[in-house]
PDB file of N, CA, C, O and CB in Angstrom:
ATOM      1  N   UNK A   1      13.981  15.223  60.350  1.00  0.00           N
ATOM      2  CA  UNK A   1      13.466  16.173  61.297  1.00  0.00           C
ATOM      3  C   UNK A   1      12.220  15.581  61.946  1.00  0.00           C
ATOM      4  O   UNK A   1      11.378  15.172  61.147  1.00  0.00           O
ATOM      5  CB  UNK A   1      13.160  17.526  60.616  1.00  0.00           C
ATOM      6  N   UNK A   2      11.976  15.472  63.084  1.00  0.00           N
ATOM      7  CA  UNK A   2      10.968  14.800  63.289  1.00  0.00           C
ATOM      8  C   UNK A   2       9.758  15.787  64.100  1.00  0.00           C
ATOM      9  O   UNK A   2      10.317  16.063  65.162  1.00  0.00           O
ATOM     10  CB  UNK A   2      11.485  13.552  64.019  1.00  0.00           C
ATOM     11  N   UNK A   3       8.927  16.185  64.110  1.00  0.00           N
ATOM     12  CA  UNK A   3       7.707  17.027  64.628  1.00  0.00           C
ATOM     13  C   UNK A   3       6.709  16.238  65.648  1.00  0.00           C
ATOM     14  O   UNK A   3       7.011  15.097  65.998  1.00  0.00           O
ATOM     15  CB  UNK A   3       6.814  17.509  63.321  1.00  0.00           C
ATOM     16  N   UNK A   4       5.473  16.883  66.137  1.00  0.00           N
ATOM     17  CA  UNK A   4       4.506  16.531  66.389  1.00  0.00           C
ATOM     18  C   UNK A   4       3.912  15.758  65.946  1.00  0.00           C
ATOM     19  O   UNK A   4       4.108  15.707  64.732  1.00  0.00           O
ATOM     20  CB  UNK A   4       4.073  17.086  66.459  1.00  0.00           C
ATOM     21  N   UNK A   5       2.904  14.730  66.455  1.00  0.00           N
ATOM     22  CA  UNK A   5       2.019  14.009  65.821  1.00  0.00           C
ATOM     23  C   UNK A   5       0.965  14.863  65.230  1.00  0.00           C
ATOM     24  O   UNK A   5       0.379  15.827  65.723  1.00  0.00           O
ATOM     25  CB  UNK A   5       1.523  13.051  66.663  1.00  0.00           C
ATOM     26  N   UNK A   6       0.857  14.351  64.165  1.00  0.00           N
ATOM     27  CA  UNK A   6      -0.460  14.931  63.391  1.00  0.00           C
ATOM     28  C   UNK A   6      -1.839  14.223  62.796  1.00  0.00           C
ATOM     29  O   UNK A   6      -1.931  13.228  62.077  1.00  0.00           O
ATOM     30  CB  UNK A   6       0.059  15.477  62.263  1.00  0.00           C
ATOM     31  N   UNK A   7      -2.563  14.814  63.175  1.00  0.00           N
ATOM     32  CA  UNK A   7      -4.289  14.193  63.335  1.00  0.00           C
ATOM     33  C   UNK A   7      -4.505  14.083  62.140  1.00  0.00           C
ATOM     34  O   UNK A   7      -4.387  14.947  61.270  1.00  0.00           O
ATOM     35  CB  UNK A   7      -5.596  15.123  64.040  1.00  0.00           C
ATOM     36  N   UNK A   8      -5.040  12.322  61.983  1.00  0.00           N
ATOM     37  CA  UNK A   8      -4.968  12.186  60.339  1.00  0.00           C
ATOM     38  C   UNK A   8      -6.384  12.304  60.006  1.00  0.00           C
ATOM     39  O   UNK A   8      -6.579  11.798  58.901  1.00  0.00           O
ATOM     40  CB  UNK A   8      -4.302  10.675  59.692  1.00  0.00           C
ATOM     41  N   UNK A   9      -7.524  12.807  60.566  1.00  0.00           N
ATOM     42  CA  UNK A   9      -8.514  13.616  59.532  1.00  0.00           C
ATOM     43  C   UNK A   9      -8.239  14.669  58.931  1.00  0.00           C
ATOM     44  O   UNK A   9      -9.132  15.295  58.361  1.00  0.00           O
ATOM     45  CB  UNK A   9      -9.576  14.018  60.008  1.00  0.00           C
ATOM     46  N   UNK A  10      -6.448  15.254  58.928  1.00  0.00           N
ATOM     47  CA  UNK A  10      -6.166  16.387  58.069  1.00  0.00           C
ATOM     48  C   UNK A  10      -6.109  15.355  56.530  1.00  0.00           C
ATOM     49  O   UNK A  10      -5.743  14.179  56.532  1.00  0.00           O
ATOM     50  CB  UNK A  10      -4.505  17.366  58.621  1.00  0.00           C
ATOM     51  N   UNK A  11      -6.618  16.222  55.135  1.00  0.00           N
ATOM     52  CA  UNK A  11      -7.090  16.226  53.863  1.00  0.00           C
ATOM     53  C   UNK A  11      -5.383  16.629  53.748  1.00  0.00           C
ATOM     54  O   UNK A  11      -4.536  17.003  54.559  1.00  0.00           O
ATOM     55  CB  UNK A  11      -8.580  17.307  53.317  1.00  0.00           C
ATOM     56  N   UNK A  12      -5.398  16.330  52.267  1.00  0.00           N
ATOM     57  CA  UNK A  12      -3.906  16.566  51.635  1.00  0.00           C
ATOM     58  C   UNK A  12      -3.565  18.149  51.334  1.00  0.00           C
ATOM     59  O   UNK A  12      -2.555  18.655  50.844  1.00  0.00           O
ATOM     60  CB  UNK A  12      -3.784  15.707  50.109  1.00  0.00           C
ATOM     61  N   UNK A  13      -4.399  18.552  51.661  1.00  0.00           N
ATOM     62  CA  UNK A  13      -4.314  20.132  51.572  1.00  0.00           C
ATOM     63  C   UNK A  13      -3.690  20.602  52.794  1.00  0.00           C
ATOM     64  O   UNK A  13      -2.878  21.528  52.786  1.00  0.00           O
ATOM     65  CB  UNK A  13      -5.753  20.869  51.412  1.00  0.00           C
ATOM     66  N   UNK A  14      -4.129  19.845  54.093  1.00  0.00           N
ATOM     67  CA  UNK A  14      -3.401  20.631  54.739  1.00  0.00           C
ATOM     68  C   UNK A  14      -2.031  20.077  55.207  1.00  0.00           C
ATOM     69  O   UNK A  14      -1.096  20.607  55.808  1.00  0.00           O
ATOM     70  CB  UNK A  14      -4.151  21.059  55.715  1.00  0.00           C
ATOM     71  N   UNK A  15      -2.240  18.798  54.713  1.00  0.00           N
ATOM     72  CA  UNK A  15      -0.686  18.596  55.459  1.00  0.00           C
ATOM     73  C   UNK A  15       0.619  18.999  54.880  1.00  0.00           C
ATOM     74  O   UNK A  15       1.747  19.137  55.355  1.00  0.00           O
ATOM     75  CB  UNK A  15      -0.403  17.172  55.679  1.00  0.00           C
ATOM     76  N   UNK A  16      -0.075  19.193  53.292  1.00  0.00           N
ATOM     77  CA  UNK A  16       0.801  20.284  52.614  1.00  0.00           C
ATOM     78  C   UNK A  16       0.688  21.470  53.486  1.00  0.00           C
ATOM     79  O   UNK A  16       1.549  21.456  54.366  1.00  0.00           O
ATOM     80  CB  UNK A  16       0.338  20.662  51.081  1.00  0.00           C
ATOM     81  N   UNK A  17      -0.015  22.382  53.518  1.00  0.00           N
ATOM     82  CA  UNK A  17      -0.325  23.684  54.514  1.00  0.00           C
ATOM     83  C   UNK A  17       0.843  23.258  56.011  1.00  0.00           C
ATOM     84  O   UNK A  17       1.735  24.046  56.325  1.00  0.00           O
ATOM     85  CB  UNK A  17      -2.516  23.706  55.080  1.00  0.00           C
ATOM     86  N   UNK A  18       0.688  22.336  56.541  1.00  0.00           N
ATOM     87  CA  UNK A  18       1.778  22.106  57.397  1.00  0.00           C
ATOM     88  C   UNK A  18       3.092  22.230  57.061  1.00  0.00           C
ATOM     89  O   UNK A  18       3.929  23.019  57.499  1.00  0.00           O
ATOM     90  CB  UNK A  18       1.703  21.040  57.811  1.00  0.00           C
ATOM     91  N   UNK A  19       3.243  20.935  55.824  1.00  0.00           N
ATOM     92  CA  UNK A  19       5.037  21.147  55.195  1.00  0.00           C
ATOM     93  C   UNK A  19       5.071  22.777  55.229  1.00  0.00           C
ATOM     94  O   UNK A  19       5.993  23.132  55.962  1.00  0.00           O
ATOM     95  CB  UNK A  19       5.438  20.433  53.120  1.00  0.00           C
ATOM     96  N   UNK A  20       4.235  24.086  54.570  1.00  0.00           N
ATOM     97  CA  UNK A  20       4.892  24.694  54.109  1.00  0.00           C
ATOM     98  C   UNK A  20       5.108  25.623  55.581  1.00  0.00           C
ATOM     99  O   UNK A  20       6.095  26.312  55.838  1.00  0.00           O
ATOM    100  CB  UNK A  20       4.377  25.158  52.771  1.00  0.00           C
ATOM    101  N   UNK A  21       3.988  25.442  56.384  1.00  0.00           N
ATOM    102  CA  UNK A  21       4.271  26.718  57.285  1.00  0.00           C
ATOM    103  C   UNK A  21       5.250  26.407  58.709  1.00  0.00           C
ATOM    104  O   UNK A  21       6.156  27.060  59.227  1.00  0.00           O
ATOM    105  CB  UNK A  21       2.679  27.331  57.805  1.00  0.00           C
ATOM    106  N   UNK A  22       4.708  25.304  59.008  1.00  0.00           N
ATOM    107  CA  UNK A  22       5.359  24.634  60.310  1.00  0.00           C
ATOM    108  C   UNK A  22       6.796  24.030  59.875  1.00  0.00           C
ATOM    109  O   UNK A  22       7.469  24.087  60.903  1.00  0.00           O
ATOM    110  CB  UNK A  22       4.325  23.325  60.953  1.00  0.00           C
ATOM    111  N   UNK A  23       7.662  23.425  58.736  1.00  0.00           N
ATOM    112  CA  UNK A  23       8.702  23.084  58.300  1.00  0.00           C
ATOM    113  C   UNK A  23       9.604  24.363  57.426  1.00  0.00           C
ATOM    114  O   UNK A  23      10.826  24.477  57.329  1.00  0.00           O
ATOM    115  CB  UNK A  23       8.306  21.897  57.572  1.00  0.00           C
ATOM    116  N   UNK A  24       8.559  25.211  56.872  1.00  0.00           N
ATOM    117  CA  UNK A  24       9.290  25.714  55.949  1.00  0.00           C
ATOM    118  C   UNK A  24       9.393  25.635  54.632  1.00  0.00           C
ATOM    119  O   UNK A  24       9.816  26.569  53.951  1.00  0.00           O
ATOM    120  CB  UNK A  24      10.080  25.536  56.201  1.00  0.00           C
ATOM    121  N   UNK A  25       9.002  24.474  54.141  1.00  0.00           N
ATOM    122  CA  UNK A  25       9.312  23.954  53.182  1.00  0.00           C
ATOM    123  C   UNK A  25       8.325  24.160  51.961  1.00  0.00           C
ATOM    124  O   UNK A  25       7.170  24.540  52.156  1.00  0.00           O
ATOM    125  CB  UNK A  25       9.537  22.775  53.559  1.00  0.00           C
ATOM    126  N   UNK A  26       8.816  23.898  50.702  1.00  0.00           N
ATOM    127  CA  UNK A  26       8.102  23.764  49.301  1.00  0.00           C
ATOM    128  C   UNK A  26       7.558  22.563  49.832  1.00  0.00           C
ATOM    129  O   UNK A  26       8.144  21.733  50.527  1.00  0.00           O
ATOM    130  CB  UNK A  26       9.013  23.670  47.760  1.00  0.00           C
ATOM    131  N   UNK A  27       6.121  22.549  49.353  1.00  0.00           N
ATOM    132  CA  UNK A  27       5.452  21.091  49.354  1.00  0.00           C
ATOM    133  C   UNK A  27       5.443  20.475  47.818  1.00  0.00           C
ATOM    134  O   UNK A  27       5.081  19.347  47.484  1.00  0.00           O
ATOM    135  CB  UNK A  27       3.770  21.195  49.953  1.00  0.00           C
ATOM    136  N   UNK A  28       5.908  21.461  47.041  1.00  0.00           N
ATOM    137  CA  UNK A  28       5.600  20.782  45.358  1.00  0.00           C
ATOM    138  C   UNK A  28       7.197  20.632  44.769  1.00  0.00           C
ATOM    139  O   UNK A  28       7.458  20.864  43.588  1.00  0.00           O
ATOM    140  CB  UNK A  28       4.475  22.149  44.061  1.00  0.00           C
ATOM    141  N   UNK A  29       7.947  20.325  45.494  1.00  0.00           N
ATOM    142  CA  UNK A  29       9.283  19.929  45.014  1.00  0.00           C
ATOM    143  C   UNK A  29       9.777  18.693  44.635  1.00  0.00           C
ATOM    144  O   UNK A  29      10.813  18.352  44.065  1.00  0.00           O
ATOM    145  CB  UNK A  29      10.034  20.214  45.795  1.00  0.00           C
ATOM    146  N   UNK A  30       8.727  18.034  45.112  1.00  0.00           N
ATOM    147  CA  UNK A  30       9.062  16.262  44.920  1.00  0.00           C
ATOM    148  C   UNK A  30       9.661  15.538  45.612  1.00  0.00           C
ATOM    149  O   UNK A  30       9.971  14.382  45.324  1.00  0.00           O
ATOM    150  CB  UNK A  30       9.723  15.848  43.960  1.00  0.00           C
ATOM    151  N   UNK A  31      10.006  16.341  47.021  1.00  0.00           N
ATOM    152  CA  UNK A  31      10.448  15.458  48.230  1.00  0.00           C
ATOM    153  C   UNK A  31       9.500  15.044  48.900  1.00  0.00           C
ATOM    154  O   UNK A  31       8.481  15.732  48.848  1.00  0.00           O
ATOM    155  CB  UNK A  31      11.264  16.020  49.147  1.00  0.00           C
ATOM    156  N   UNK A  32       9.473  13.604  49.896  1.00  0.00           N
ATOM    157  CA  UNK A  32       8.549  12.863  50.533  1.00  0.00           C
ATOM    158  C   UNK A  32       8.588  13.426  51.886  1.00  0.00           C
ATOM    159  O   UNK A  32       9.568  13.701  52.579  1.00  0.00           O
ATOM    160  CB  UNK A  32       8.795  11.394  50.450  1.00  0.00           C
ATOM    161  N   UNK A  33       7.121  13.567  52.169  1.00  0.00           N
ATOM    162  CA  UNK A  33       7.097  14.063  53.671  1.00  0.00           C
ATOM    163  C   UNK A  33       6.307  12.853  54.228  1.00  0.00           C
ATOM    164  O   UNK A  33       5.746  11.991  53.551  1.00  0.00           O
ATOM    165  CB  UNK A  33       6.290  15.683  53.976  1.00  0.00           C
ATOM    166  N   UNK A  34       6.340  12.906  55.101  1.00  0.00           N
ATOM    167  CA  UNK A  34       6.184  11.606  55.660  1.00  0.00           C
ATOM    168  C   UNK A  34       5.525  11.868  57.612  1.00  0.00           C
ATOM    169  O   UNK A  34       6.275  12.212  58.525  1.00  0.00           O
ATOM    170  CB  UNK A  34       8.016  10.762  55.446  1.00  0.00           C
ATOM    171  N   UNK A  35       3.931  11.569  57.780  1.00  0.00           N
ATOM    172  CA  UNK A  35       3.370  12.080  59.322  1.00  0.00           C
ATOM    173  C   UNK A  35       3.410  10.794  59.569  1.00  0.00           C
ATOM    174  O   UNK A  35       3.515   9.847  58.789  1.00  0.00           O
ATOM    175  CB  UNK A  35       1.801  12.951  59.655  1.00  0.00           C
ATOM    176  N   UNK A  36       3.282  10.840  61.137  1.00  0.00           N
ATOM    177  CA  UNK A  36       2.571   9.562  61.869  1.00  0.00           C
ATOM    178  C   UNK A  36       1.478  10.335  62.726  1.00  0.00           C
ATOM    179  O   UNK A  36       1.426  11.551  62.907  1.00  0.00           O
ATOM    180  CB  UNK A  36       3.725   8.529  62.955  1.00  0.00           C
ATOM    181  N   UNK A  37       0.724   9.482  63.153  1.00  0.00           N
ATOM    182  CA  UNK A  37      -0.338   9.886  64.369  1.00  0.00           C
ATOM    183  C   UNK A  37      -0.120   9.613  65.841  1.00  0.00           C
ATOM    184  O   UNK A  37       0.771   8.787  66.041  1.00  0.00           O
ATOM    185  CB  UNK A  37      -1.600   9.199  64.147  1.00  0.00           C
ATOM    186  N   UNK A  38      -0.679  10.072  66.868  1.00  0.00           N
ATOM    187  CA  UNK A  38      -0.316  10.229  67.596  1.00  0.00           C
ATOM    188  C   UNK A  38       0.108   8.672  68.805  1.00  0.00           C
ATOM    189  O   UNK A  38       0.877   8.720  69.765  1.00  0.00           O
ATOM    190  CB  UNK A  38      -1.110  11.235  67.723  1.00  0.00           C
ATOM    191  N   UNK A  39      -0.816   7.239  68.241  1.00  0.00           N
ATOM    192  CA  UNK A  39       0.174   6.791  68.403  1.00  0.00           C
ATOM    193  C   UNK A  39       0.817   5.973  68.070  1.00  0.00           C
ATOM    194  O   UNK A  39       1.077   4.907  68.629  1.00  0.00           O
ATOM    195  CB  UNK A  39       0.226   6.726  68.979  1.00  0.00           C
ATOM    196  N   UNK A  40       1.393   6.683  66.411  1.00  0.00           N
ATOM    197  CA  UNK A  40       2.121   6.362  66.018  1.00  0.00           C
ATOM    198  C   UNK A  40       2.601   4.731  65.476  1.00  0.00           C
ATOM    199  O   UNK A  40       3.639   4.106  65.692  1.00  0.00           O
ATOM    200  CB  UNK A  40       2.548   6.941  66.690  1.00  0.00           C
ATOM    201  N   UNK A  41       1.389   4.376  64.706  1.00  0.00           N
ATOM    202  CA  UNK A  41       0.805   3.314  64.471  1.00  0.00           C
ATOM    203  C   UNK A  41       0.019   3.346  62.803  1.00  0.00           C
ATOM    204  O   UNK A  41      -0.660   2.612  62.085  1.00  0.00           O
ATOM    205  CB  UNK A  41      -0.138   3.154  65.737  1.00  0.00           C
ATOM    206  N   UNK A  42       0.592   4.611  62.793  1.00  0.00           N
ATOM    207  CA  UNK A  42      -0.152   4.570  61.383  1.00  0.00           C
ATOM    208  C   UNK A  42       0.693   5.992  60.386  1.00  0.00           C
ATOM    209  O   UNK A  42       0.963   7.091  60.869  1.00  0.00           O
ATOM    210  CB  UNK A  42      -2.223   4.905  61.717  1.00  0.00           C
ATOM    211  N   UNK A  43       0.942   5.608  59.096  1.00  0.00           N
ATOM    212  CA  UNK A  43       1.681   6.684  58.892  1.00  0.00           C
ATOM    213  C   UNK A  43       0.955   7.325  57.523  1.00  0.00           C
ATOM    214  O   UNK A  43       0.396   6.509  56.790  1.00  0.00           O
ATOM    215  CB  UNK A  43       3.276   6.273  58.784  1.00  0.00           C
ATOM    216  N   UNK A  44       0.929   8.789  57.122  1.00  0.00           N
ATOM    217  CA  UNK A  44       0.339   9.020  56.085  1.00  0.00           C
ATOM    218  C   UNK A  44       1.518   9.653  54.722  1.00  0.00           C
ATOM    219  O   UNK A  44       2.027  10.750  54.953  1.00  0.00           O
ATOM    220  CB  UNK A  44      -0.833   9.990  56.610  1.00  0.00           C
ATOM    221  N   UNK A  45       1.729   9.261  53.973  1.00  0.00           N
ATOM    222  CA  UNK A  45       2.817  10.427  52.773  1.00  0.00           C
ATOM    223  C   UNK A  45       1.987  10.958  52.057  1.00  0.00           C
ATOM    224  O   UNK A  45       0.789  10.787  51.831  1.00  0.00           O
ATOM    225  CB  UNK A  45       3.998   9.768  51.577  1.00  0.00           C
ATOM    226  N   UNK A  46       3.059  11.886  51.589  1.00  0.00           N
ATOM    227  CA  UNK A  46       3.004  13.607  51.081  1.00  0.00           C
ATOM    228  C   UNK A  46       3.552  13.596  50.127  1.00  0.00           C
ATOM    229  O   UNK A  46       4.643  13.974  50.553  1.00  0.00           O
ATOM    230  CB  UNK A  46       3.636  14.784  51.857  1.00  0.00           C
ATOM    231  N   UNK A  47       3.759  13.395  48.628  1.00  0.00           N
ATOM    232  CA  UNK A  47       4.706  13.625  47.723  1.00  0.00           C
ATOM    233  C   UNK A  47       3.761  14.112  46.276  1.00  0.00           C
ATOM    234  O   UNK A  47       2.794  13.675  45.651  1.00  0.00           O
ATOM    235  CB  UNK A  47       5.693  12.195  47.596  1.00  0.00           C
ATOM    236  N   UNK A  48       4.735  15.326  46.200  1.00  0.00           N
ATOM    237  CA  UNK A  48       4.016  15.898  44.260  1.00  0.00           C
ATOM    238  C   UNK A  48       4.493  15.329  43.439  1.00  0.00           C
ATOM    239  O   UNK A  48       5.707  15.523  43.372  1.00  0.00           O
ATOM    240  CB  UNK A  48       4.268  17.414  43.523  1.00  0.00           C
ATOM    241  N   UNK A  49       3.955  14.434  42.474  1.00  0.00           N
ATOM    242  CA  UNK A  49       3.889  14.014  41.275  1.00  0.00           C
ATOM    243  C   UNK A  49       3.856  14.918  40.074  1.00  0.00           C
ATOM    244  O   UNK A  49       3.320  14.497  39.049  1.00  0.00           O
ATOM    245  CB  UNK A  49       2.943  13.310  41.286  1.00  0.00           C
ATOM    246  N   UNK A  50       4.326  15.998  40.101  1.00  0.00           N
ATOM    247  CA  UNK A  50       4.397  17.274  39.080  1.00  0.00           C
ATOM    248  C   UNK A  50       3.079  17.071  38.736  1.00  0.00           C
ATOM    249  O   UNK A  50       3.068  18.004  37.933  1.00  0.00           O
ATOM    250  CB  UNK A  50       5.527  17.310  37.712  1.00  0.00           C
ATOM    251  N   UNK A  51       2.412  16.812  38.697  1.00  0.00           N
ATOM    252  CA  UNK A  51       0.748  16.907  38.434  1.00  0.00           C
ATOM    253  C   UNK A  51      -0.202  17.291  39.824  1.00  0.00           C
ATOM    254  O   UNK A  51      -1.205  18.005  39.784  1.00  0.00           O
ATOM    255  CB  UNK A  51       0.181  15.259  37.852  1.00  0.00           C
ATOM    256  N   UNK A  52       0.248  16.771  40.817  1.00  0.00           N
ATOM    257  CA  UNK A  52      -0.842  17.124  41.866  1.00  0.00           C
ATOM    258  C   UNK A  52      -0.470  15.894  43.041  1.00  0.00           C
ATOM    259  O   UNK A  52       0.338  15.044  42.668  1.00  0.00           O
ATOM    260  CB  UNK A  52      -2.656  17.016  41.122  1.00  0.00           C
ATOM    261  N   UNK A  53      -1.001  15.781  44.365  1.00  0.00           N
ATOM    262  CA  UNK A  53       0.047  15.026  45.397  1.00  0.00           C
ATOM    263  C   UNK A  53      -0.757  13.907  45.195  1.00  0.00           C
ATOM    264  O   UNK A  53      -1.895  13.785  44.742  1.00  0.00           O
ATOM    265  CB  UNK A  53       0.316  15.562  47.129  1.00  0.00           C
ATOM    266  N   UNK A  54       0.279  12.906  45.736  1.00  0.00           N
ATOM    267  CA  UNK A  54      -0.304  11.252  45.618  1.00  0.00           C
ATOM    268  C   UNK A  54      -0.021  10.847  47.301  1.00  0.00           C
ATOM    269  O   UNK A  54      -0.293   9.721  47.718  1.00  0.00           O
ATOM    270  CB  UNK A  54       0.861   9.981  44.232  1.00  0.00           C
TER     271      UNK A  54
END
C-alpha cells in the first residue's frame, strides 16, 4: 500500500500513531511498516519486537 511521504522528525510514537489511524492497522503485531520522506531518499522502519518497537 503505498501513502504519503512522511516527515521524519516524527518519533516512533507517532509513526506508530500513523500505522494505526491513517492505515488502520495494529502497530504491535509484528508486521514491518516501512516510510520514506518526501524525497524519498531515505527510509525509516516500524516493527514490534514483543517488547517495544525497534
Amino acid at each position: 500500500m503505498q501513502r504519503d511521504a512522511v516527515d521524519f522528525r516524527k518519533s516512533i510514537v507517532h509513526l506508530g500513531a500513523i500505522v494505526e489511524q491513517k492505515l488502520g492497522r495494529d502497530a504491535c503485531t509484528g508486521a514491518l511498516f516501512v516510510f520514506c520522506n518526501k524525497a524519498k531518499n531515505k527510509l525509516k522502519l516500524l516493527y514490534w519486537d514483543k517488547c517495544g518497537f525497534a
